[in-house]
N, C-alpha and C positions, 0 to 999 in steps of 0.2 A: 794691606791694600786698603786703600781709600778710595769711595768714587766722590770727586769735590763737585761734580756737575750732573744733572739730567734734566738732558732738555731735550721732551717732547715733538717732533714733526711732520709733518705730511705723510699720508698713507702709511701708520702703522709703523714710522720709522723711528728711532731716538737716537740722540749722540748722548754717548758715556763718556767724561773724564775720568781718568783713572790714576791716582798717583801711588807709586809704590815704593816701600823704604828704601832707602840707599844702599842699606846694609843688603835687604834682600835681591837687590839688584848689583850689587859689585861681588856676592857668593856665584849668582848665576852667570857671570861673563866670567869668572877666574873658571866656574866648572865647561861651559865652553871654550874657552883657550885652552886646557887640557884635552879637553875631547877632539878639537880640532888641529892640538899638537902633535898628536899621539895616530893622525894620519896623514901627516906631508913629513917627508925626507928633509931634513934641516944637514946639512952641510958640517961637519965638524961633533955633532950632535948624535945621542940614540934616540931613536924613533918617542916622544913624548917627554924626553929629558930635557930639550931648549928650557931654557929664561923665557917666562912672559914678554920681555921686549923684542927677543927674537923670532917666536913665535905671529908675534904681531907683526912684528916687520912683513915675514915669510904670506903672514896669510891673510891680513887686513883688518885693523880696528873693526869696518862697518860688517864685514862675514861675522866677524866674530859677535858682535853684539847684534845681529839679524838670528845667530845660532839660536844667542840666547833665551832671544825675545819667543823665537820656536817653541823652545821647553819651557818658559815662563808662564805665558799668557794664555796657553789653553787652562789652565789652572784658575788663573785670574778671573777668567771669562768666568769658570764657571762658579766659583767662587759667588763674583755678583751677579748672574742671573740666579742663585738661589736666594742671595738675601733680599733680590728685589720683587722675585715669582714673577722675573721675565720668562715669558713662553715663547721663544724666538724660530723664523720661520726659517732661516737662512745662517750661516755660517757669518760671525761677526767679521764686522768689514776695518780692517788699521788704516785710518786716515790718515796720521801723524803723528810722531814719538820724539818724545828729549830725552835722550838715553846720554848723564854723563855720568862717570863713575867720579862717586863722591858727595852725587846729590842725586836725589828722589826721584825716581824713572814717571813719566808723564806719557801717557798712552789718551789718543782721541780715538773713539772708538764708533763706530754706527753698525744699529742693530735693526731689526726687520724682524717686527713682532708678528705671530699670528692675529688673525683679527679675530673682535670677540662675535662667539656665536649667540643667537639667541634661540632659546630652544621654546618650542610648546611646552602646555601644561600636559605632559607626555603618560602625567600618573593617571588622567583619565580616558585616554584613549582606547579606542578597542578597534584590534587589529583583526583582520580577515584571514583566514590563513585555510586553505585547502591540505588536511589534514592526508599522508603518504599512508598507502595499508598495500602489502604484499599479496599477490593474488592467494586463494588457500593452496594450491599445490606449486609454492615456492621450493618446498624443501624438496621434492620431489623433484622439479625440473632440475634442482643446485647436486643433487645427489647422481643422477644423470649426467647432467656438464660435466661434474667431479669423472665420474665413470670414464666419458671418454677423453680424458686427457691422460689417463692410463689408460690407452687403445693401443694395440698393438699395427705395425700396418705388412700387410703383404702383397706382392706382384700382382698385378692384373695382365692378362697375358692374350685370353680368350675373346675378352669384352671392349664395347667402347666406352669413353668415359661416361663416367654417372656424376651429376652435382656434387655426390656426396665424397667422391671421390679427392685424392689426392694427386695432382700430376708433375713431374721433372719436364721442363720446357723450354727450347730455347726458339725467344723472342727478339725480333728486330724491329725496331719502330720508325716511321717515316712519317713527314710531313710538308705535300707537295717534293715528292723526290730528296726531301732534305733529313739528315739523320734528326732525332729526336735528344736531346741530348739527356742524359739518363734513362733513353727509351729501350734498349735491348743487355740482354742477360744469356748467359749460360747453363744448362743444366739447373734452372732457378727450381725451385718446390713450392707449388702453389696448393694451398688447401680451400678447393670453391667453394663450402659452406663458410668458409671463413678467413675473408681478404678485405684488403685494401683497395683493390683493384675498380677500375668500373667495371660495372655488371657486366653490360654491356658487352665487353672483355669474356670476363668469365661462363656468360652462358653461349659464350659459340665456340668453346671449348667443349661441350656435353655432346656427343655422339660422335667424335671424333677417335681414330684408334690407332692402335699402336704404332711408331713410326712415323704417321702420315705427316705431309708440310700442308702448309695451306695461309690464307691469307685472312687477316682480320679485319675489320674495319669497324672504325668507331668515331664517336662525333662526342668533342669533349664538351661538358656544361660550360656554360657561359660565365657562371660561377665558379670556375674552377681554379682551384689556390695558389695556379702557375698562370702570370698573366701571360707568359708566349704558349699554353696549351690552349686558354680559355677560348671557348665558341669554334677552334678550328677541328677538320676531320683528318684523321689520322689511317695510315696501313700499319699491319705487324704479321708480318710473316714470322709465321712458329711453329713450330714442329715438335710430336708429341715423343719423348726419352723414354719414358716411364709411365703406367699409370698405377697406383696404389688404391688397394680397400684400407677401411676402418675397421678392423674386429673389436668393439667393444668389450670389455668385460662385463659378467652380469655383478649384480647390484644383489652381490653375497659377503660372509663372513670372510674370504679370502679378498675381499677386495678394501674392507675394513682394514684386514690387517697391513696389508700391502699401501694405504694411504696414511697410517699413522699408527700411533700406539691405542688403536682400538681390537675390544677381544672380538665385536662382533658385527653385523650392519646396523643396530636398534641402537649403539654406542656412537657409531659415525651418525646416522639420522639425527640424533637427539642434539648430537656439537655443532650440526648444520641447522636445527631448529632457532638454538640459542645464539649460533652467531647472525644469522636473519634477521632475530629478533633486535638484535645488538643494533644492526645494519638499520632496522626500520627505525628505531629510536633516535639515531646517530643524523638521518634523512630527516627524521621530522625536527629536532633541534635547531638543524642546518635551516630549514626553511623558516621556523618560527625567527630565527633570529636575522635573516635575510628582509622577512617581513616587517621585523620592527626597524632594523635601520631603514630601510626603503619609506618607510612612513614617516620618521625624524627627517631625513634628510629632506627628503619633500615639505615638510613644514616646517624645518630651521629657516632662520634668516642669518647670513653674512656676507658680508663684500668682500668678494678673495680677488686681491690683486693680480695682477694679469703676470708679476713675478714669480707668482708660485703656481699659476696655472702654467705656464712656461718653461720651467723649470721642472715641473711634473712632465709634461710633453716630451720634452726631449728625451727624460727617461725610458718612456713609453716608443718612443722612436729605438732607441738602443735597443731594446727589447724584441723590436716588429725586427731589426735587422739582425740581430744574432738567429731568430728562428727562420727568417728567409736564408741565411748564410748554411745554417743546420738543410735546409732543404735543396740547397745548390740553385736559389734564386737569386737572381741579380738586385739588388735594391733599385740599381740605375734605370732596367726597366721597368719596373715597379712604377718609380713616378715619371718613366716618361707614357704607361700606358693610363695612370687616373690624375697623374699631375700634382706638383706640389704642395697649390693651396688648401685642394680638397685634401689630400693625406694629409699638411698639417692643420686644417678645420677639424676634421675626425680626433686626431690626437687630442687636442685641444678640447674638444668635447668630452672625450674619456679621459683626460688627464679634471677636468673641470669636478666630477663627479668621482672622482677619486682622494680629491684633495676636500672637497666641501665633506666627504665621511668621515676619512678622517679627522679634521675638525669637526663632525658633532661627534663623536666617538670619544674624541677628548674632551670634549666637554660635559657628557656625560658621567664620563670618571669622575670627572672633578666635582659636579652636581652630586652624586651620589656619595663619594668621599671614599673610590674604591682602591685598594693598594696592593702591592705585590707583594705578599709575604715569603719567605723560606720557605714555608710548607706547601705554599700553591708552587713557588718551583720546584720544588724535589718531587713532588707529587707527579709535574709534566717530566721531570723526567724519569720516574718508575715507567710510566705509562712508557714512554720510545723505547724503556730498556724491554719490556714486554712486548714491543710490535716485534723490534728487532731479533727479539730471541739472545740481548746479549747483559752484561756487565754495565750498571749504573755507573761505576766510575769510568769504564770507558767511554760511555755518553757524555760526563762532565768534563771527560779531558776534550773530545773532542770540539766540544762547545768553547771551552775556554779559549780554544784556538785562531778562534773567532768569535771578536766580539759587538760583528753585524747576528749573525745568529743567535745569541745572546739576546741582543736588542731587540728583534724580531721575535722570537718566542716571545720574549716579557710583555710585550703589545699585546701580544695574541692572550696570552692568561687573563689579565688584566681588564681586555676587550670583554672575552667568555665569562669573565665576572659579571661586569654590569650589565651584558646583554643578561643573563640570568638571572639577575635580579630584578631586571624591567619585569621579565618573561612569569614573576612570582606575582607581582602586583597589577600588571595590564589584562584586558579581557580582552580573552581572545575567542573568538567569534570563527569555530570550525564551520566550514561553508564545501558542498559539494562541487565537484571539478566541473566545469562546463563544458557539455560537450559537443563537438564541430558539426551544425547540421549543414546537411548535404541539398542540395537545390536538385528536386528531381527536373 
């Protein structure tokens, strides 16, 4: 492959000439004509045995050499964006080809470069950074939580509900006389120390008793994540099934052994000190290194074309409607309740700051000279084989299966490099939390 041309254009774009040997391009259409004989019925023929002229007849000179051009030129591409250290924003664009077999394949190509960032003098700066500390009786409250999620539960028969309680309910929800649509259940199991629900909801359930029906009423936030619930008032007629206690267990050697391979509670305490510990360290990282991109990206400079903010957006759009779809919201009313421009201003704004991190992130790597070895991956994947509890090579089969996940981890390693190596040479300037005074 030869590139005979580059020539430089407008916003970040270039045109590549590409010519490639004859031979290499008359191998790749006879290997397409096979591949594409060997899936049409030929008449007279077994399935891939046609004569190349027959074949062609059957399925088309320009298929066939479009096959080829398919399996050829992602190769090509990448080929010459590594000899030229094109950093490209976009999927390269085929303008025009001379594909004859016999003479040299000629490919026009336009590409759509990132633009270049320019970074501060980042090695001086000092970052502010509100340093995370667990209250002192962490392990205590964790050992606790731990406790009652091995709680046992029993009838309530005598009483009426208590907060702490647990209750079987069936709920019908209206609004304005009209059903609620995902608003009523059967025999559901509500635990009111700990729901989704609004409060609201749950605390006119507390003194209610067994059997009884009765009516609810509730008035949704205005903020609320369903725009046909948001700001209106709602009834739910519900009637109590069931209501349940919690019997805790106490915070002994049988409750050690019964949460894991501990002989006693000073062994479970001790695994919940060290994974807190883990947990705090794990939090301050996460914010130290929040704080330093947040402070690069604020003080990089580049011009991101309105293509790659665009093309971020829409992303981000996919994204807003798979999880509306996940919740059984309509997108349709979505934007007909805040409107199209505003939801794609918003996008746009978050796709905006998504794509400028990325780009100093990468630029960073490159500043730095940071790289992704074998050992920094095998490394990320010892680490998931220990979240998960399973087999390194079954994490590597998995991955190989996919090689957006691949791609994705390799970012992410690469990224936790050079943020940590900023994070060795910046000064950082631990600073106490501010905290919200109140207007008597």
């Amino acid at each position: 492959m030869n590139i005979t041309k580059i020539e430089k254009q407008e916003n970040n774009f270039v045109q590549l000439s590409l010519e490639i040997e004859a031979e290499h391009a008359s191998q790749e259409y006879n290997k397409a004509c096979r591949r594409l004989g060997g899936q049409v019925a030929i008449p007279g023929f077994r399935r891939g045995k046609a004569p190349r002229a027959v074949i062609e007849k059957y399925v088309g000179v320009e298929k066939i050499k479009r096959d080829a051009l398919d399996r050829l030129l992602p190769h090509v591409f990448a080929d010459a964006l590594s000899e030229n250290d094109f950093d490209i924003a976009s999927e390269p664009v085929i303008e025009s080809f001379q594909y004859e077999l016999g003479k040299p394949l000629n490919v026009e190509v336009k590409l759509e470069l990132k633009p270049e960032v320019t970074l501060p003098d980042y090695k001086s700066l000092t970052i502010d950074l509100v340093k995370f500390e667990l209250p002192p009786n962490a392990d205590e409250n964790e050992l606790k939580a731990l406790a009652e999620r091995y709680s046992t539960l029993v009838p309530v028969i005598d009483k009426s509900v208590e907060i702490d309680n647990i209750v079987v309910i069936d709920y019908n929800g209206t609004i304005d006389d009209e059903p609620i649509r995902g608003g009523s259940a059967k025999n559901y199991q509500l635990d009111l120390s700990n729901n989704n629900f609004l409060k609201e909801f749950t605390e006119q359930l507390v003194g209610k008793n067994l059997g009884e029906e009765f009516v609810i009423k509730v008035n949704f936030p205005e903020d609320y994540y369903d725009p046909n619930l948001a700001g209106k008032k709602a009834e739910f007629v519900v009637k109590i099934n069931e209501i349940k206690a919690k019997i805790i267990p106490e915070l002994n050697d049988e409750l050690a052994k019964k949460v894991g391979n501990f002989n006693n509670i000073e062994e479970l305490r001790n695994d919940i000190k060290e994974y807190l510990k883990k947990s705090e360290e794990n939090e301050n990282d996460s914010r130290l290194h929040k704080a330093i991109i947040d402070r690069l990206v604020d003080e990089s400079k580049v011009e991101i074309p309105d293509s790659m903010i665009n093309k971020e957006a829409r992303i981000l759009m996919e994204e807003v409607q798979q999880r509306l779809k996940q919740q059984n919201i309509s997108w349709e009313d979505v934007l007909d309740k805040q409107g199209h421009e505003k939801i794609w201003a918003n996008l746009r704004a978050e796709a905006y700051k998504r794509v400028k991190t990325s780009l100093v992130i990468s630029a960073l790597i490159k500043a730095e000279n940071i790289e992704l070895t074998n050992e920094d991956f095998m490394s990320r994947i010892e680490e998931i084989a220990k979240v998960y509890k399973t087999d390194e090579k079954d994490v590597l089969k998995q991955i190989a299966s996919n090689s957006g996940v691949a791609q994705y981890m390799s970012q992410q390693i690469v990224s936790n490099k050079v943020l940590n190596k900023l994070s060795e040479y910046l000064e950082i300037n631990y600073i106490e939390e501010k905290e919200e005074q109140t207007q008597e």
